[in-house]
N, CA, C and O of each residue as an XYZ file, in Angstrom:
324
protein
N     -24.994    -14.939      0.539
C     -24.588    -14.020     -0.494
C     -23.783    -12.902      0.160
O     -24.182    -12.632      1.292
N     -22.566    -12.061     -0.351
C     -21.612    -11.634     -0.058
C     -21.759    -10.651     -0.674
O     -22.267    -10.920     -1.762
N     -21.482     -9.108     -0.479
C     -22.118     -8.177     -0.983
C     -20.304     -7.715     -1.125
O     -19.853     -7.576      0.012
N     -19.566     -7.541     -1.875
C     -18.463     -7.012     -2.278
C     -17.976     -6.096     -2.718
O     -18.864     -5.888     -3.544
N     -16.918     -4.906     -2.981
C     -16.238     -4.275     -3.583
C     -15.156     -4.237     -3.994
O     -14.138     -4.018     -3.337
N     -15.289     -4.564     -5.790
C     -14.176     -4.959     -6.129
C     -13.329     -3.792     -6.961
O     -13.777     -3.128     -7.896
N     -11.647     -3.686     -6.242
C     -10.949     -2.516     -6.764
C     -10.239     -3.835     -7.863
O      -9.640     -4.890     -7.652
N     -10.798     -2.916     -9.373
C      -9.677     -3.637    -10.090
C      -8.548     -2.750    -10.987
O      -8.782     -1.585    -11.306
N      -7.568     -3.294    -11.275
C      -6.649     -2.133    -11.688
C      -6.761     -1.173    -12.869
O      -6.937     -1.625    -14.000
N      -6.653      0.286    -12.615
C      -6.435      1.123    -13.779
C      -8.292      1.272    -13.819
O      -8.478      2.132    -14.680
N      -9.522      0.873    -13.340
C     -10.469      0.935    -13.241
C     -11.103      1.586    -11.782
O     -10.467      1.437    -10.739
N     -12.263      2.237    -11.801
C     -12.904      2.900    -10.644
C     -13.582      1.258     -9.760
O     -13.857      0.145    -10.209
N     -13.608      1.546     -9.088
C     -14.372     -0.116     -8.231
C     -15.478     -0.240     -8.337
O     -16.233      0.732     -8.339
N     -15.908     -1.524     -8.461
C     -17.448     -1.557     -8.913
C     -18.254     -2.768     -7.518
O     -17.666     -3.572     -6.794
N     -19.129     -2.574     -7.560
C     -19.982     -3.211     -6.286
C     -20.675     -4.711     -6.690
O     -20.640     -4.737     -7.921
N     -21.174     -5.734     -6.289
C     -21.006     -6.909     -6.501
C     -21.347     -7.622     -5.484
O     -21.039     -7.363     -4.320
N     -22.169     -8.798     -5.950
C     -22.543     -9.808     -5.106
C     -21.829    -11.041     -5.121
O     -21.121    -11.174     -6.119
N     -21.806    -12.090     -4.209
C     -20.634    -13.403     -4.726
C     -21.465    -14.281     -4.082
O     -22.031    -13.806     -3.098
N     -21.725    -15.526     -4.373
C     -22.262    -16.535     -3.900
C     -21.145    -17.178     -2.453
O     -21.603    -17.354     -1.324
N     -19.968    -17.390     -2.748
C     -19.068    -17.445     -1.382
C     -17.614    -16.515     -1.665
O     -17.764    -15.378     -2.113
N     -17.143    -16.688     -1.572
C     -16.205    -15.852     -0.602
C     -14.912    -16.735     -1.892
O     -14.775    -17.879     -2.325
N     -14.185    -15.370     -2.091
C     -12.654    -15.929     -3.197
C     -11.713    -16.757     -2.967
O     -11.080    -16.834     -1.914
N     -11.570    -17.419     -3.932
C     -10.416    -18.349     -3.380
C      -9.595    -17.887     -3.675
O      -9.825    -17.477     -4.813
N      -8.166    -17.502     -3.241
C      -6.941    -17.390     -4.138
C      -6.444    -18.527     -4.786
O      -5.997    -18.224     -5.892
N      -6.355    -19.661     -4.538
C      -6.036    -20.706     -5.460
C      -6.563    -20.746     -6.950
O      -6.300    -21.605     -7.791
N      -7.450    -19.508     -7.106
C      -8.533    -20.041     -8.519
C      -7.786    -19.117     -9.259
O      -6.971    -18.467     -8.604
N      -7.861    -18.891    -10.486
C      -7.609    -17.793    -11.538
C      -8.403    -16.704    -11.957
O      -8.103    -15.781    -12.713
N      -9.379    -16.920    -11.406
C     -11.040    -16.287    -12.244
C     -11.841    -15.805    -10.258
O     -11.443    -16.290     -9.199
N     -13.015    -14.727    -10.446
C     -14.009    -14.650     -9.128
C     -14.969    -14.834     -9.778
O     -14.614    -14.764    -10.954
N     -16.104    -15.053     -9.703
C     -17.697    -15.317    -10.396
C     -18.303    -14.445     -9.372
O     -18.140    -14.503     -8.154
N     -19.280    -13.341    -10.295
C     -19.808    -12.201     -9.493
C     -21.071    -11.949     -9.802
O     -21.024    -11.730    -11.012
N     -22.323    -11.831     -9.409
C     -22.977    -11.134    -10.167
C     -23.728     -9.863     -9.637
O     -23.299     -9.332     -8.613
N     -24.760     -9.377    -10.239
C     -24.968     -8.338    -10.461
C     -23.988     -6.948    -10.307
O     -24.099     -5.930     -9.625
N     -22.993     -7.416    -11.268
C     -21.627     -6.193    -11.225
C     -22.684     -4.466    -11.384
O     -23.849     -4.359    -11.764
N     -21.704     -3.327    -10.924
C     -22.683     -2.412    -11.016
C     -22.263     -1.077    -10.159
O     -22.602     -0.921     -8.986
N     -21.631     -0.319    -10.761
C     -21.346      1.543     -9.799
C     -21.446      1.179     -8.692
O     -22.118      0.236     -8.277
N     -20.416      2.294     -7.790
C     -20.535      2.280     -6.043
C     -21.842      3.107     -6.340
O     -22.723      2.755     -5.556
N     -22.284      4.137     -7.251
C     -23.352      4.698     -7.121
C     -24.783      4.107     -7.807
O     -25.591      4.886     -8.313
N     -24.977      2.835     -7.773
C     -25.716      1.774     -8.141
C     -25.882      1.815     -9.964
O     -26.253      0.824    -10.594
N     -25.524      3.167    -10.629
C     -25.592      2.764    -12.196
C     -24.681      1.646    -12.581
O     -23.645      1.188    -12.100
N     -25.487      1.341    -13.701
C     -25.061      0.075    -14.662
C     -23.520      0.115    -15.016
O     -23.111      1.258    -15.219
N     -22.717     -0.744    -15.117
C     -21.455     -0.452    -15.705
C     -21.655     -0.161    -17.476
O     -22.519     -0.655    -18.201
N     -20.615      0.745    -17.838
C     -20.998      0.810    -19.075
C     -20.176      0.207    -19.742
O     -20.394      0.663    -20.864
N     -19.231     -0.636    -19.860
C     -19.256     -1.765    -20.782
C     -19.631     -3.049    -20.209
O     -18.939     -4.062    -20.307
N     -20.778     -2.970    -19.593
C     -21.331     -4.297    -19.084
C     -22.610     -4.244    -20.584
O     -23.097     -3.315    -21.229
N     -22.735     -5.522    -20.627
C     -23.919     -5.394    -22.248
C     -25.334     -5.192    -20.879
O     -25.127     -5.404    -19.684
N     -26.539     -4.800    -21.399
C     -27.732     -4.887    -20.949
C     -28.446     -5.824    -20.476
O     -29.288     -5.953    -21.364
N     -28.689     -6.562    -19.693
C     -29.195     -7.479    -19.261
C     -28.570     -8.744    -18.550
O     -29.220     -9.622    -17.983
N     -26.400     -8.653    -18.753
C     -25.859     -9.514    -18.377
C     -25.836     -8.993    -16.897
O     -25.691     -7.872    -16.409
N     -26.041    -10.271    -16.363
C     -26.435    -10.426    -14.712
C     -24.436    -10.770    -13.567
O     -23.811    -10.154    -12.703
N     -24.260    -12.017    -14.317
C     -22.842    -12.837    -13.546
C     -21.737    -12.123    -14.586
O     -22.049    -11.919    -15.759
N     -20.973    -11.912    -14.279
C     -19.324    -11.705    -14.660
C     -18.179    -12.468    -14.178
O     -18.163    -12.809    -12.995
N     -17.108    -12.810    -15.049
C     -15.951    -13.583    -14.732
C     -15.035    -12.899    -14.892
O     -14.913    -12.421    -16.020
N     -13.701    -12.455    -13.538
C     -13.015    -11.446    -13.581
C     -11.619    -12.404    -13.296
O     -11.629    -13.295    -12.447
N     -10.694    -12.160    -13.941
C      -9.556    -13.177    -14.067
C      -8.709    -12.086    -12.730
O      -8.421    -10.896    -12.859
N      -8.531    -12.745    -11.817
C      -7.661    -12.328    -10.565
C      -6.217    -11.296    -10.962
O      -5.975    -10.331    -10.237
N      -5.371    -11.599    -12.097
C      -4.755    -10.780    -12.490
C      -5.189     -9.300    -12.898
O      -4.459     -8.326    -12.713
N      -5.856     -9.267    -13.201
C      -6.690     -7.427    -13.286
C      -7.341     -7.212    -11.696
O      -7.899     -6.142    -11.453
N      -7.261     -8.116    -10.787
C      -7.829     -7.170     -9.489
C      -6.535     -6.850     -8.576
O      -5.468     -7.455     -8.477
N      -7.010     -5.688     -7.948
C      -5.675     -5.173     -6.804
C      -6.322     -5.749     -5.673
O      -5.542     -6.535     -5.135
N      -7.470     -5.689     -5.059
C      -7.807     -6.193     -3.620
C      -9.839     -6.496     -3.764
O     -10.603     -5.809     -4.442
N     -10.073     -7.243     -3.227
C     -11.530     -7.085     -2.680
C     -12.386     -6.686     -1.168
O     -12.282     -7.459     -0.215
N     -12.967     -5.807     -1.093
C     -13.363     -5.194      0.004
C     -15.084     -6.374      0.315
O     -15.936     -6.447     -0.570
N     -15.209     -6.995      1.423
C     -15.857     -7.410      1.786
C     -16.772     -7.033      2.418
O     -16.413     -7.188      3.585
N     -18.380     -6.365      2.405
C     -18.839     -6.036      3.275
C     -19.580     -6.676      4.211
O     -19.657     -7.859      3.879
N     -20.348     -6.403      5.542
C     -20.453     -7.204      6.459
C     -22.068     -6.825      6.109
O     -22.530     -5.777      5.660
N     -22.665     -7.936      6.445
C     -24.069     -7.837      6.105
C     -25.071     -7.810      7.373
O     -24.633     -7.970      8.512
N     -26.211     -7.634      7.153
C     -27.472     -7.136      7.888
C     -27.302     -8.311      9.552
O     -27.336     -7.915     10.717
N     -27.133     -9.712      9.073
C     -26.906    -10.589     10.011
C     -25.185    -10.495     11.189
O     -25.029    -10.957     12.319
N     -24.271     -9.788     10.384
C     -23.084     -9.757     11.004
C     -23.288     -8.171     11.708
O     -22.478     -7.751     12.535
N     -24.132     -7.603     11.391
C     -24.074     -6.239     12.297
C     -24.703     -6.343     13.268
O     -24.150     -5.824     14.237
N     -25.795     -6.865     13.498
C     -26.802     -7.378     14.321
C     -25.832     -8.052     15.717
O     -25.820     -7.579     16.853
N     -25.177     -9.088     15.305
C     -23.870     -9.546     16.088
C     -23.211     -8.534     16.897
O     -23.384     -8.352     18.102
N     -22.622     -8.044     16.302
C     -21.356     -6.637     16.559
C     -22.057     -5.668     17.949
O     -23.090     -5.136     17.541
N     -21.892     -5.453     18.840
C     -21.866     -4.953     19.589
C     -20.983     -3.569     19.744
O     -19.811     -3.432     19.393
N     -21.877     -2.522     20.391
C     -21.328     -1.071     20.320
C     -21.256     -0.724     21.100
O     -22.162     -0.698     21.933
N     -19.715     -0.105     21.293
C     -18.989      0.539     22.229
C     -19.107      1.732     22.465
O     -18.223      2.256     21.786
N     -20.002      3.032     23.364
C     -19.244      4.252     22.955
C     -19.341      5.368     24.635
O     -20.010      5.127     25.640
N     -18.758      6.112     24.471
C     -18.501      6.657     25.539
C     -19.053      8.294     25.579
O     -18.497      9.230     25.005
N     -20.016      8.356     26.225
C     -20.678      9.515     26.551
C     -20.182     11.178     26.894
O     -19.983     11.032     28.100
N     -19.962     12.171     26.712
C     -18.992     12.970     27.191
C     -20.501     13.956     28.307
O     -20.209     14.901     29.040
């Protein structure tokens, strides 16, 4: 699961989970639990809808974040003064 941020146009960006990773070949992303960078509910999301279908023409970019297992990986660089 893919923990995402999606900027879509003329809209504030909303935060999001994805089962894999976007294709550009598709027309549509399948998302769910859409939902505020500040974790409130979207408000024209109805109450209780979980997945959303966002047609690629209304998004400008998706921000991918790196999860609990890919940081763990990552190794840190830093230099002492």
């Amino acid at each position: 699961m893919y923990e995402v941020i999606i900027h879509m146009q003329n809209e504030d960006p909303i935060v999001a989970e994805m089962e894999k990773l976007p294709d550009p070949t598709h027309l549509n992303i399948l998302v769910t639990n859409p939902r505020r960078r500040d974790g409130k509910p979207l408000p024209y999301a109805t109450e209780g809808a979980r997945a959303f279908v966002f047609p690629w023409s209304r998004i400008s970019f998706v921000e991918i974040m790196s999860g609990e297992e890919e940081e763990k990986e990552v190794e840190e660089f830093f230099r002492e003064s």
